[in-house]
C-alpha positions in Angstrom: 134.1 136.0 89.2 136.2 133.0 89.6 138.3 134.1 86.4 134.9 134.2 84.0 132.3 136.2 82.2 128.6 136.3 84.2 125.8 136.8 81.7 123.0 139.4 82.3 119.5 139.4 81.1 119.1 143.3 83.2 119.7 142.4 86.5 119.2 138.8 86.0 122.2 136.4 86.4 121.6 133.7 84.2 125.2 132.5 82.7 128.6 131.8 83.0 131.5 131.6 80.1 134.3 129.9 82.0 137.4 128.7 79.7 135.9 129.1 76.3 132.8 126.8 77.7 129.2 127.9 78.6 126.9 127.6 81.5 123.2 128.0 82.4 122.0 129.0 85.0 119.7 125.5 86.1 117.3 124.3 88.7 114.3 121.2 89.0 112.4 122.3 86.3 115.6 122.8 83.2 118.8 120.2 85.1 117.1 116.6 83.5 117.7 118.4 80.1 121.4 118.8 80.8 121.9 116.0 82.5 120.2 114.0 79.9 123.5 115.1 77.6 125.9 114.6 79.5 126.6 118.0 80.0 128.8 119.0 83.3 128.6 121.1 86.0 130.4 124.5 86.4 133.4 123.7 88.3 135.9 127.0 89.0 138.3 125.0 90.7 139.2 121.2 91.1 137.4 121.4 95.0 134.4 123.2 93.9 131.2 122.3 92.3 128.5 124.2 91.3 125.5 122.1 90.5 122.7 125.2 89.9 125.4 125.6 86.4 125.9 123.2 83.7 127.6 123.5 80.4 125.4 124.0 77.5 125.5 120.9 74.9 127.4 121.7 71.8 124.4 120.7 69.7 122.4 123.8 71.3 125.4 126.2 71.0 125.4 125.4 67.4 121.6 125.9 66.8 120.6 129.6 67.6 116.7 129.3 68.4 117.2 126.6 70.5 120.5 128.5 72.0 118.1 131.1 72.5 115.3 129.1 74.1 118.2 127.6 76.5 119.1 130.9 77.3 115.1 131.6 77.9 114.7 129.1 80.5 118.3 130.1 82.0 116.9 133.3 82.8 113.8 131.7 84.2 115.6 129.5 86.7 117.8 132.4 88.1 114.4 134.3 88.4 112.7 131.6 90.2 115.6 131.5 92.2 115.7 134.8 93.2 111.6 134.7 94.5 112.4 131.5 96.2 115.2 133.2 98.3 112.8 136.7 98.6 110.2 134.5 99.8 112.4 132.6 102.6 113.6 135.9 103.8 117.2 135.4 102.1 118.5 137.8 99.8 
């Protein structure tokens, strides 16, 4: 997928490594956190952005529980996500 890793929590999409960087899996309740440090948005190529990804701060990748807890609420956006599109229908 676009020349990266996907990350799996069972059949859970949560994450992306992309060019030794990592992203999460976001959405209304987690983005402020990431935005909040700067962090970016996934972007496979220079004419595509994908805002629901951002790159995890290097200050969380280099403290495992909160790497973990990141990673937590990761999984919980995808899976919000995913009962969002259920819900509408979409899948």
């Amino acid at each position: 997928m676009f020349g990266a890793y996907g990350l799996y929590c069972g059949d859970v999409f949560f994450g992306i490594i992309a060019k030794s960087r990592l992203y999460f899996k976001t959405d209304e309740k987690t983005r402020a956190a990431y935005i909040g440090r700067e962090s970016s948005p996934f972007r496979p190529n220079p004419e595509q952005e994908l805002q629901n990804y951002y790159e995890v701060p290097l200050e969380i990748l280099e403290d495992r529980d909160q790497l973990v807890q990141w990673a937590t609420q990761a999984v919980g956006a995808s899976t919000r996500a995913k009962r969002r599109k259920t819900k509408s229908g979409k899948r």
